[in-house]
C-alpha positions in Angstrom: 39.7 -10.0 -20.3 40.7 -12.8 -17.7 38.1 -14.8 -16.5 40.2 -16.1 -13.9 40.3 -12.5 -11.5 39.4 -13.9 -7.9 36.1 -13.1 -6.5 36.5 -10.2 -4.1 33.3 -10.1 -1.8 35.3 -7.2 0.1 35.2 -4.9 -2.9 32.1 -5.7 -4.3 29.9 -5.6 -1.7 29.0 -1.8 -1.3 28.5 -1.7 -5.1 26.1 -4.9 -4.7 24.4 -2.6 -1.9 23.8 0.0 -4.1 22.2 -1.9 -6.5 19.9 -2.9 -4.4 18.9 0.8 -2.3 18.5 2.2 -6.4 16.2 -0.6 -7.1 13.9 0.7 -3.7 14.1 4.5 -4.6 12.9 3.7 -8.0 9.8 2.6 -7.0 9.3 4.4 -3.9 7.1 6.5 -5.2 4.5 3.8 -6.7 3.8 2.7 -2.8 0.4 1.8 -2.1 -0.6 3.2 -6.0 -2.3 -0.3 -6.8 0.1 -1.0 -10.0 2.4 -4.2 -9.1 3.7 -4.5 -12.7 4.9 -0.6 -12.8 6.6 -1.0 -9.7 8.2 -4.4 -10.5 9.4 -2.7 -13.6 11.2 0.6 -11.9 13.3 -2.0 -9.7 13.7 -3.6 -12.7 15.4 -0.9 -15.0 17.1 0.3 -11.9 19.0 -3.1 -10.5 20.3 -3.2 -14.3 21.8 -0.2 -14.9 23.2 -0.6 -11.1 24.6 -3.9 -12.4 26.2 -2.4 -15.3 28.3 -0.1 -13.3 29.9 -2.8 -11.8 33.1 -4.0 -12.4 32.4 -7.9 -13.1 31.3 -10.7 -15.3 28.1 -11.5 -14.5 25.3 -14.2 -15.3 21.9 -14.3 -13.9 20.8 -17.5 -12.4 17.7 -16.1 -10.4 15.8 -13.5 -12.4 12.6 -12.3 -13.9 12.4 -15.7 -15.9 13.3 -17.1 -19.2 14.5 -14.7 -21.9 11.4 -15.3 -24.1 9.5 -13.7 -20.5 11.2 -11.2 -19.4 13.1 -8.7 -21.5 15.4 -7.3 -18.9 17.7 -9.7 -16.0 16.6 -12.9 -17.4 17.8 -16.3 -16.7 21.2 -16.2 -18.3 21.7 -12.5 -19.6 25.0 -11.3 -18.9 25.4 -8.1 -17.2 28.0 -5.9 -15.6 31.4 -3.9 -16.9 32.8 -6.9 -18.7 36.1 -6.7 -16.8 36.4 -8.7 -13.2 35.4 -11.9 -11.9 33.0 -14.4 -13.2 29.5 -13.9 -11.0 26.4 -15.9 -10.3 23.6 -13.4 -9.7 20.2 -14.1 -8.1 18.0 -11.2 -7.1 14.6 -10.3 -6.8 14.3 -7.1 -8.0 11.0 -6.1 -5.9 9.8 -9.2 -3.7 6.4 -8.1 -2.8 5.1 -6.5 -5.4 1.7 -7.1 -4.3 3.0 -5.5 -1.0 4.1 -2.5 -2.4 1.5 -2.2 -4.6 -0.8 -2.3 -1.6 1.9 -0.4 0.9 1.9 -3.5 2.9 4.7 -4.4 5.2 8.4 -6.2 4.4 8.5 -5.7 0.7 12.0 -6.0 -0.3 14.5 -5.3 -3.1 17.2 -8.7 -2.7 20.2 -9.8 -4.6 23.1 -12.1 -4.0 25.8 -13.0 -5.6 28.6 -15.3 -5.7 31.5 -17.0 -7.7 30.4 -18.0 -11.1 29.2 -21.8 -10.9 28.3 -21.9 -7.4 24.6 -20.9 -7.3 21.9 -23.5 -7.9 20.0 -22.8 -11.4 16.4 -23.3 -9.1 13.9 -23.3 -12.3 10.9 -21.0 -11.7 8.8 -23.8 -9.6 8.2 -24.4 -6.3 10.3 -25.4 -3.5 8.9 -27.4 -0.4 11.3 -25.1 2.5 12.4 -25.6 6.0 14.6 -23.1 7.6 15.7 -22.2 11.2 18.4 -20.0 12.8 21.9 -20.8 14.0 22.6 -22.5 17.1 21.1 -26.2 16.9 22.9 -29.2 16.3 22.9 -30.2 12.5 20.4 -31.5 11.2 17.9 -31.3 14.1 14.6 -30.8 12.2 14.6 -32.5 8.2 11.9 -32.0 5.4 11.2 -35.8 6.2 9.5 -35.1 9.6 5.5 -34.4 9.4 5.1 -30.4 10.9 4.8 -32.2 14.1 7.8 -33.7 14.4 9.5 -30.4 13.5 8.5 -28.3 16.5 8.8 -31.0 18.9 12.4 -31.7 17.6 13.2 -28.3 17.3 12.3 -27.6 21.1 13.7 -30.5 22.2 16.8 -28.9 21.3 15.6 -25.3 22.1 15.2 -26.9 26.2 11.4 -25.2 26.1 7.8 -26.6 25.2 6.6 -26.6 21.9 4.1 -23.9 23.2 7.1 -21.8 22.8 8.2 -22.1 19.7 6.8 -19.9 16.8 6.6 -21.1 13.1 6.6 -18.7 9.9 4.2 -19.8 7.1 3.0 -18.3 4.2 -0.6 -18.0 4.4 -1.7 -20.1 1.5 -4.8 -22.4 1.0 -2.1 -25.3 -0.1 -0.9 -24.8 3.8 -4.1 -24.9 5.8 -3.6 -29.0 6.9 0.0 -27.5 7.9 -1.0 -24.8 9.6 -3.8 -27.1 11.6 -1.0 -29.7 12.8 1.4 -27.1 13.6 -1.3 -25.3 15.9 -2.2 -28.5 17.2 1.0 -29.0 19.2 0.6 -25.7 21.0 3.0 -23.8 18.3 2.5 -20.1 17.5 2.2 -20.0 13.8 3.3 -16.4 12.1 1.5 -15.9 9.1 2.5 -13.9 5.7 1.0 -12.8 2.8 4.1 -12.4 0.6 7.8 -12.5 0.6 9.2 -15.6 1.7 12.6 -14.4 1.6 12.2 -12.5 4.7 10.2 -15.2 5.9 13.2 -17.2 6.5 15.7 -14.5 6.9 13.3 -13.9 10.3 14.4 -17.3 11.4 17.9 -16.2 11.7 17.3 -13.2 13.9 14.9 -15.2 16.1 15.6 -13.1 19.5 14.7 -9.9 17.7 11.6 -11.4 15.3 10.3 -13.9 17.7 10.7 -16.5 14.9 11.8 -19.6 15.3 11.7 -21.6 12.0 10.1 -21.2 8.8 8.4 -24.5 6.5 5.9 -24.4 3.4 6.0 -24.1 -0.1 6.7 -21.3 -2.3 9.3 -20.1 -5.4 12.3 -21.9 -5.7 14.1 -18.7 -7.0 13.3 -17.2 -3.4 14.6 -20.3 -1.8 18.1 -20.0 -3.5 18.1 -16.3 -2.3 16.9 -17.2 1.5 20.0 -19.6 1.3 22.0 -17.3 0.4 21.3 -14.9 3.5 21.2 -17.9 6.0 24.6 -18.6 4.4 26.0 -15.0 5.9 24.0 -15.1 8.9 24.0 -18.5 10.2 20.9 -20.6 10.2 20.2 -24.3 8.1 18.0 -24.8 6.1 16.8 -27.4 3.3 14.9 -27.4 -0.3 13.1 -29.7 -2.6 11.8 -29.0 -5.8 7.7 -29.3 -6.6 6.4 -29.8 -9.5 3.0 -29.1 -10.8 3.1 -30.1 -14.4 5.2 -31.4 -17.2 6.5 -27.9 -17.9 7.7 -27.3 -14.6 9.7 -30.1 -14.6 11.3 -29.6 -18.3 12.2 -26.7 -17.0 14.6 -28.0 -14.4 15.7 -30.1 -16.5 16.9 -27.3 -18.7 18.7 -25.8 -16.0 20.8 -29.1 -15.4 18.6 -30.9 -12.8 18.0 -34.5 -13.2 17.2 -35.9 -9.5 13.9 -34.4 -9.0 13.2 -35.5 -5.5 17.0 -34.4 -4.2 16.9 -32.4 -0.9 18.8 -29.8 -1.2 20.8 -28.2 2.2 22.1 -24.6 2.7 25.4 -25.1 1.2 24.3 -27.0 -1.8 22.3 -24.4 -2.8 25.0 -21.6 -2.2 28.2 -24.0 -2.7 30.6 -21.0 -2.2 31.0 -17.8 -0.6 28.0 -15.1 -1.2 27.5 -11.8 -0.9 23.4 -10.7 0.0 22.0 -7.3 0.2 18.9 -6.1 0.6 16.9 -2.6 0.6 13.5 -2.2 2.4 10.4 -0.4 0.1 8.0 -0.7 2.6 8.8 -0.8 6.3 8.8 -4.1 8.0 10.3 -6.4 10.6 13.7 -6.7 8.8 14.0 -3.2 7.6 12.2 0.2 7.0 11.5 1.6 4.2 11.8 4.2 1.8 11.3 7.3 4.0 10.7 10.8 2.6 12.0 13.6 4.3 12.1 17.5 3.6 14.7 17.6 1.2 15.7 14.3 1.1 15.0 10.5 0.9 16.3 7.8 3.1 16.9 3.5 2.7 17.7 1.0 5.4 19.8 -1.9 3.3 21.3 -4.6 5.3 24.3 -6.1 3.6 25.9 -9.3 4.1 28.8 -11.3 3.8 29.4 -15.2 4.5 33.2 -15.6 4.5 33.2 -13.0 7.4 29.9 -13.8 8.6 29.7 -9.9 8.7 25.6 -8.7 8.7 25.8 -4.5 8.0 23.4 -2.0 8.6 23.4 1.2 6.5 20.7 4.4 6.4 21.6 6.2 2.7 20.5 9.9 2.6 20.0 11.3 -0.9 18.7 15.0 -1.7 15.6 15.0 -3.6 14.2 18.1 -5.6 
């Protein structure tokens, strides 16, 4: 086998975009049943055999965890036909499982994936995030400023009043002093209960979401994933690493971190070209979701790729017995 076949986003994007629409219409059907773990595992099972069907040499970076946690796409197992080009993989087989589980808006199936080496190893911690769309001068806002500082930079550059910008936050008690700044200089604040990964993904389609930039904490993972979308579709955006304990930080350690307090931008979390896809389970403001019709069943996936800067659209119609 030669490890050394070039990485052809062209080819093996439809494939990643099926991986990601069988991962939604396996647990379609355990919307709003009340059992997050069931449905995380259909996506599960599903996004692996998908994987397996493709032709590629792949490695998970961003999965379900550590081997000893998660018996299927953990941290490092190696999936796909064996023949083709080395891969990084992140994905998310079912962000917002508490969503589906609950039949709450904007849960998601996600995965990326790019050249082997070139996706950051995020452990399973959190990440501090800050994320807007495309159009500003580099470097405008920075996870140095207070949340203050942030809006009035950012619409400073915008040419409006900081009244009319709108910030994306997941609503968490850890954000409440956050959430009282950023109100405090006349700023909309958008608040979600889950699935930060279309938090920031919102940032990048600002004229159609009314979202103008996205800050907080939450999973690193996620963070790597977000990257990778704002990588196809334009946008910046900037990560550090939190840690809450000892463990936390042995584990980025073990995935080759040493600098714990490194801010990481865009393009040094996704160092190479990526491919993103991503299914909707439950409708939302990015996509809808699984829809049953008579006879059949019907997925929205958007799929993405950054070395065209391509963002695709696709309904898939399947019959159903």
């Amino acid at each position: 086998m030669n490890s050394e076949i070039a990485f052809n986003d062209r080819m093996l994007s439809l494939g990643l975009a099926r991986v990601a629409e069988q991962a939604a219409l396996a647990c379609a059907d355990l919307i709003g049943r009340g059992d997050e773990k069931a449905a995380d595992q259909a996506a599960v099972n599903a996004m692996r055999e998908q994987l397996n069907m493709l032709a590629m040499k792949g490695v998970v970076v961003i999965g379900e965890g550590e081997r000893d946690e998660a018996p299927m796409l953990y941290i490092g197992e190696e999936v796909g036909s064996g023949d083709g080009p080395g891969v990084d993989i992140a994905l998310d087989p079912l962000e917002g499982t508490t969503l589906t589980a609950k039949a709450m808006p904007n849960a998601l199936t996600v995965i990326a994936m790019a050249p082997r080496g070139t996706l950051l190893h995020a452990p399973d911690t959190y990440m501090d995030k800050l994320a807007i769309g495309p159009g500003y001068p580099e470097n405008v806002v920075s996870l140095a400023m207070t949340p203050r500082e942030r809006v009035e930079a950012l619409a400073k550059a915008r040419g409006c009043r900081p009244s009319e910008i709108t910030v994306c936050v997941l609503e968490r008690p850890r954000h409440e002093d956050m959430i009282t700044e950023l109100r405090g200089t006349g700023a909309a604040v958008h608040l979600i209960t889950d699935g930060d990964v279309a938090g920031v993904i919102h940032c990048a389609e600002s004229e159609r979401t009314g979202i103008d930039m996205y800050m907080g904490t939450g999973g690193a993972p996620e963070g790597v994933l977000a990257a990778a979308a704002l990588k196809c579709m334009g946008g910046q955006m900037w990560g550090r690493l939190v840690f809450r304990n000892d463990d936390e930080r042995g584990r980025a350690e073990a995935a080759g971190i040493t600098d714990f307090d490194r801010v990481y931008a865009r393009d040094e979390m996704v160092t190479d070209q990526v491919i993103f896809a991503a299914t909707g389970v439950t409708d939302g403001s990015i996509l809808k979701g699984v829809h049953r019709r008579p006879g059949f069943v019907e997925t929205e996936t958007v799929l993405m790729r950054s070395r065209t800067g391509s963002v695709r659209r696709m309904v898939y119609r399947s019959r159903r017995d």
